[in-house]
N, C-alpha and C positions, 0 to 999 in steps of 0.2 A: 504213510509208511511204505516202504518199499516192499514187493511181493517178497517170498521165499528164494524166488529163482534170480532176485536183480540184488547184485553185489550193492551195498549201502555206499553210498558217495562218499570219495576220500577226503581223509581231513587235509587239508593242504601244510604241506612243512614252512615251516619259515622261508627255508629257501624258496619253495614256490612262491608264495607272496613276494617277497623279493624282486624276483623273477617277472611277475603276472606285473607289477607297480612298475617295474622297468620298461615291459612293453605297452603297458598303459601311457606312457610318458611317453614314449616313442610316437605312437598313435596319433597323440594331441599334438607332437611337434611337425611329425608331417603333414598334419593337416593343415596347421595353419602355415605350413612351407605353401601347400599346394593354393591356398585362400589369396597368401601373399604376392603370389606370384600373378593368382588372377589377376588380379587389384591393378593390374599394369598392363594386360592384356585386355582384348575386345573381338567379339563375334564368337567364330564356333571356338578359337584356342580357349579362350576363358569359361565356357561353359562345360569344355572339356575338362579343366582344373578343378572346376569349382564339382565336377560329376568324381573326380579323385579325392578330393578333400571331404565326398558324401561317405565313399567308400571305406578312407581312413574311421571316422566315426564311426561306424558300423564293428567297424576291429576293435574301435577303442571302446563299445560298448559292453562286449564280449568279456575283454577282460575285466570291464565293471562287474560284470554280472558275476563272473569266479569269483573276484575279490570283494563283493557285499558287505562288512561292516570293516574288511581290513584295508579298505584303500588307503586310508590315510592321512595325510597331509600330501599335496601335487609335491610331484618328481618331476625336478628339470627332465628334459630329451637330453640324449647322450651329443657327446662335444660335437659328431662330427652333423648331426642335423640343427645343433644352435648355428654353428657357423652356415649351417645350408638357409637358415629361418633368416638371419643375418643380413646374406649377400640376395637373398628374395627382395625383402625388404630394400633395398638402397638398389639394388640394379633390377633384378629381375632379368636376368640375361640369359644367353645359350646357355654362360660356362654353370650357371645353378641348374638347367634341367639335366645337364651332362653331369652333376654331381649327384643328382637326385636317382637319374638312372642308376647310377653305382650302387648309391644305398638299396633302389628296390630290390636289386640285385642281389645284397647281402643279407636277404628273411630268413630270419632262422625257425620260420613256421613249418617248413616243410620237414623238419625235425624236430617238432618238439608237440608232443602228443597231445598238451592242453590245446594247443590251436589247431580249430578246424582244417578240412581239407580243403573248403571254399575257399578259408583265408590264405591259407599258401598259395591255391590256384589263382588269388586275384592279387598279388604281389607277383606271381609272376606275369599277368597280364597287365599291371599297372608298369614294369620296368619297361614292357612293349608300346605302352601307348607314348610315356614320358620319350622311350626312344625315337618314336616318331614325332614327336613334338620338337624334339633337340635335336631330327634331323633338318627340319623347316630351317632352323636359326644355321642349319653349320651350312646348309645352302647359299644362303642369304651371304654368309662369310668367306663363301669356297673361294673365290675369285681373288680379292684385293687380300684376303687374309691370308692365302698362300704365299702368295709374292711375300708378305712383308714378312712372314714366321722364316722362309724360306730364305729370304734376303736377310734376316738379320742373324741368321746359321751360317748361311757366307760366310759371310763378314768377319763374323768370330771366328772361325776356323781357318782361312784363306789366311786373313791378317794375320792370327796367332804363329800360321805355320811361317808365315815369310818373315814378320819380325824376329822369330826366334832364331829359324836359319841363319839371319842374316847377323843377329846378336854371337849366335855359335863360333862364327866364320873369326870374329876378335876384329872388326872393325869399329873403327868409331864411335861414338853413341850419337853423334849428328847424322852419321850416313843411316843407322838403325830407324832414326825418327825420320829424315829425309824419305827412306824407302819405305818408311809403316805409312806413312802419308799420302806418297803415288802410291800402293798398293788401294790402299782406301778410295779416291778419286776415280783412279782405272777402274777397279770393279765393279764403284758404285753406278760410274757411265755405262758400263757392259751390262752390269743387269736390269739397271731401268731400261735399255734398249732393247737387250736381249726379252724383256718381259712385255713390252710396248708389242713389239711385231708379234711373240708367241699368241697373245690375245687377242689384236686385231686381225690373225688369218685363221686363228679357231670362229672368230665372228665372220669373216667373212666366206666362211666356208658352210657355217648354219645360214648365212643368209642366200648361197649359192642354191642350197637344196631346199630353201622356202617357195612354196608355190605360188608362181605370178598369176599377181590378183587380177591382171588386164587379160588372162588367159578367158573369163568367166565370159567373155564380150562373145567369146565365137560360139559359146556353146546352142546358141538358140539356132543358129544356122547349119547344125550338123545333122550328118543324113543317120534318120532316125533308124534304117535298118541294117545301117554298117557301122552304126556306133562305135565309132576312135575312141568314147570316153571311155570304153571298156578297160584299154591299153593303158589309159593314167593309171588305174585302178590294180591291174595286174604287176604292174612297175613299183605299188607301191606293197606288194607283198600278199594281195587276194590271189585267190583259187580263179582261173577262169569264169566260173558259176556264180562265185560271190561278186567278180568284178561287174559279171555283165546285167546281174542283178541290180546292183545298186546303180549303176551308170541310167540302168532304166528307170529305178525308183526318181534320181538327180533330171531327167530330159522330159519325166513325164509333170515334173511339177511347175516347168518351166513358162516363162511367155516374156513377152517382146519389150515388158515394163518392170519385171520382180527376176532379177535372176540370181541365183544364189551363189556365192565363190566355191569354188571345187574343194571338198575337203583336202586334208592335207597334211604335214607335219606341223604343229605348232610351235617356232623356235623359240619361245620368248622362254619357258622354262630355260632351254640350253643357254640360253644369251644371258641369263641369272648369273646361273651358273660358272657361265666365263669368266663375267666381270668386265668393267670396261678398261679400255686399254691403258688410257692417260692415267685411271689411278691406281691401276694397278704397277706401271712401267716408276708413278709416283711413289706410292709404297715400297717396291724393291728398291727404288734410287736412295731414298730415306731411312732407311730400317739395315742395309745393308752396310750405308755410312757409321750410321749407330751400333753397328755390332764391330764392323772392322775400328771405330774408333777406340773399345774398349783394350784392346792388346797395347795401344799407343799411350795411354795415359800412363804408366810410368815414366815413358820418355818423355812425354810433354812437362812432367815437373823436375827432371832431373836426373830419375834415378840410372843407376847403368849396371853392368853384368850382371852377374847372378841372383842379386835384387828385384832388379827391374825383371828379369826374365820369373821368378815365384810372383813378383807382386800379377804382373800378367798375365800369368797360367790360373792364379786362383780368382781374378776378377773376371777372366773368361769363362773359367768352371762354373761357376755362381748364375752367370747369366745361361748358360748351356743346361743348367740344371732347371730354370728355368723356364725356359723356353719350351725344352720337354715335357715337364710336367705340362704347360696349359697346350702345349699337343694331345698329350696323355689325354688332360682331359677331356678333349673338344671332341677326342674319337670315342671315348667312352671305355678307352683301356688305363693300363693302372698308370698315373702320374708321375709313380716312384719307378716304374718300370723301365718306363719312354726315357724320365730324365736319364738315368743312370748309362740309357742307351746312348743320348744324345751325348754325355757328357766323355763315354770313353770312346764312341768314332771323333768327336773333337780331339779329345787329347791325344790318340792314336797317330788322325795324323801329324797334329804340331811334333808332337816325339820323333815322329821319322822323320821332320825337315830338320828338328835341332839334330838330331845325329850325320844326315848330313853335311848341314852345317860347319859342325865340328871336326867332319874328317875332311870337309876342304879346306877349312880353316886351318888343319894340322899340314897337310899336303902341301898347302900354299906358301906355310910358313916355313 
C-alpha cells in the first residue's frame, strides 16, 4: 500500500489505454522496421540496427508494464511505419532510413507525461544515429544520383518551357514536335558533357592534392637536423611544434628497408563522393532525355493546342512532384515540401516562356 504522503497510482482512462496500445504498436513496428532492415545489412551498420531494435523493446516494454491486464488483442503500427516495415523488407534502402529518420523525428514522448524522460531522450538519439546511417547511403549516391535527379529536372522543365513557347507562338504542331525533339537531344548531349568534365576535373583536382607516394623514397636520406619534413607538415595545416614533432616521431622510426608513406589527405572518401565521370556524364545523358521527353508525348501521339499544351503541363507536374518528394526525402526534409517546391519553380518557368510565346506569336502575327 502506498505511504500517506505518495498519491495512490492513477486509474488509467480509456483514452490512456487507447493511447498506451497505440504506442505499444508503434514500438513493435519499429523494431521489427529496424530487425528488417538488419537482415540486409552486415558488420558494424547491422549491429547498430539490431542495438535500435534492443532499444525499441525496451519502450515497448514500458508500455506493457502501464497496460498490464489491458493490452489486449496486438495493434497494427500506424500507416506510415507499415509502409516503413514494407519497403525494409523488399529493399532495405537509403530512402527507408531517410523515412525512418522522419518518424524518429516525430515522438510524441517528449510531451506526453506517461513516457519517460529516457525514452524521449533516446528517440532523440536514435533520429541522430539513423541520421548518420542514411547519411552513409546518400554518400554512396551523391555523385551519379545527382546528375540523374538533376538531369531529369532539366529536362522537364527546359522542354516544357520551349515546347510550350514554341506551341504559344501558333506554329505548326510538326515544328512544336520537331523542336521538342532537338531541344531533348541538344540538352541531353550538353549535360552528359557538361556533367562528364564537371566530375573528372573535381577528380582530377583530389588527385592533384594526393600525396606522391614515390615522395617516401627521399625521406631516409634527409638531413636529420634541418628536417624539410617539417614544412610538409606545416603546409598541411600543423602548428610549427606539432609539424616538427611529428616529422621527428615519422625520421626517427625510419631505416633503409621499412619506410613508411608520408601521411596525408585521404582522397578516396572525396572520389566517393564525386562519383565517376562516364556514369555520371551517363546518368544526366539518360535521365535528362527521360524527363525532356515527357513534355513531348502529347505531340508524339497527335494531340495539338490547348490539349496538348494541359496534357503536358500535368504529365510534367506529376513527375516534378515527384522527383521532389524522393529529393525531399533523401535530404531528410518534408516530401510534400520539396515536391510542391520543385513543382511551382517548374511551372513558373514554363508560364513565362508560354507568355512569351504568346506575345510573339501575337506580334508576329
Amino acid at each position: 500500500m502506498p505511504s500517506p504522503l505518495e498519491a495512490p497510482p492513477r486509474e488509467p482512462s480509456p483514452a490512456d489505454i487507447r493511447r498506451w496500445r497505440r504506442y505499444l504498436a508503434d514500438e513493435r513496428a519499429e523494431a521489427a522496421v529496424y530487425r528488417d532492415l538488419a537482415s540486409r545489412r552486415t558488420g558494424e551498420e547491422r549491429d547498430i540496427l539490431l542495438a535500435l531494435a534492443e532499444a525499441e523493446r525496451r519502450h515497448e516494454q514500458h508500455w506493457l508494464d502501464l497496460l498490464g491486464n489491458n493490452v489486449g488483442h496486438p495493434m497494427r503500427g500506424d500507416f506510415r511505419t507499415r509502409v516503413l516495415g514494407f519497403l525494409a523488407r523488399r529493399f532495405g534502402s537509403v530512402f527507408v532510413l531517410a523515412l525512418a529518420q522522419r518518424a524518429e523525428a516525430r515522438s510524441p514522448y517528449a510531451s506526453d507525461s506517461d513516457a519517460t524522460p529516457q525514452m524521449a531522450a533516446d528517440e532523440q538519439i536514435h533520429e541522430e544515429v539513423v541520421r548518420a546511417l542514411a547519411a552513409r547511403g546518400r554518400q554512396r549516391l551523391s555523385g551519379t544520383f545527382r546528375a540523374a535527379v538533376f538531369g531529369a529536372n532539366d529536362g522537364l522543365v527546359s522542354n516544357l518551357a520551349l515546347v510550350l513557347g514554341i506551341s504559344a507562338s501558333g506554329v505548326p504542331n510538326h515544328v512544336v514536335l520537331l523542336t521538342g525533339i532537338s531541344g531533348l537531344l541538344a540538352g541531353a548531349l550538353s549535360m552528359g558533357a557538361g556533367e562528364y568534365v564537371s566530375v573528372r576535373s573535381q577528380r582530377e583536382l583530389l588527385e592533384a592534392s594526393t600525396p606522391n607516394p614515390d615522395t617516401t623514397s627521399a625521406l631516409p636520406n634527409l638531413d636529420v637536423d634541418a628536417n624539410e619534413l617539417t614544412l610538409v607538415y606545416r603546409a598541411r595545416g600543423m602548428t610549427p611544434e606539432e609539424a616538427a614533432s611529428h616529422a621527428h616521431e615519422v625520421l626517427s622510426g625510419l631505416s633503409s628497408y621499412s619506410v613508411e608513406p608520408i601521411e596525408g589527405v585521404d582522397a578516396a572518401d572525396e572520389h566517393e563522393a564525386v562519383g565517376n565521370g562516364w556514369s555520371a556524364a551517363i546518368s544526366s545523358f539518360c535521365f535528362f532525355a527521360s524527363g525532356a521527353l515527357i513534355p513531348v508525348l502529347p505531340y508524339l501521339f497527335g494531340l495539338q493546342g490547348t490539349t496538348a499544351v494541359i496534357v503536358a503541363s500535368v504529365l510534367v507536374g506529376i513527375v516534378l512532384l515527384g522527383t521532389g518528394a524522393v529529393v525531399g526525402l533523401l535530404s531528410g526534409a518534408s516530401p510534400l515540401k520539396r515536391a510542391l517546391r520543385q513543382l511551382g519553380i517548374g511551372f513558373g518557368a514554363a508560364a513565362a516562356t508560354y507568355l512569351l510565346g504568346l506575345l510573339f506569336g501575337t506580334t508576329l502575327g
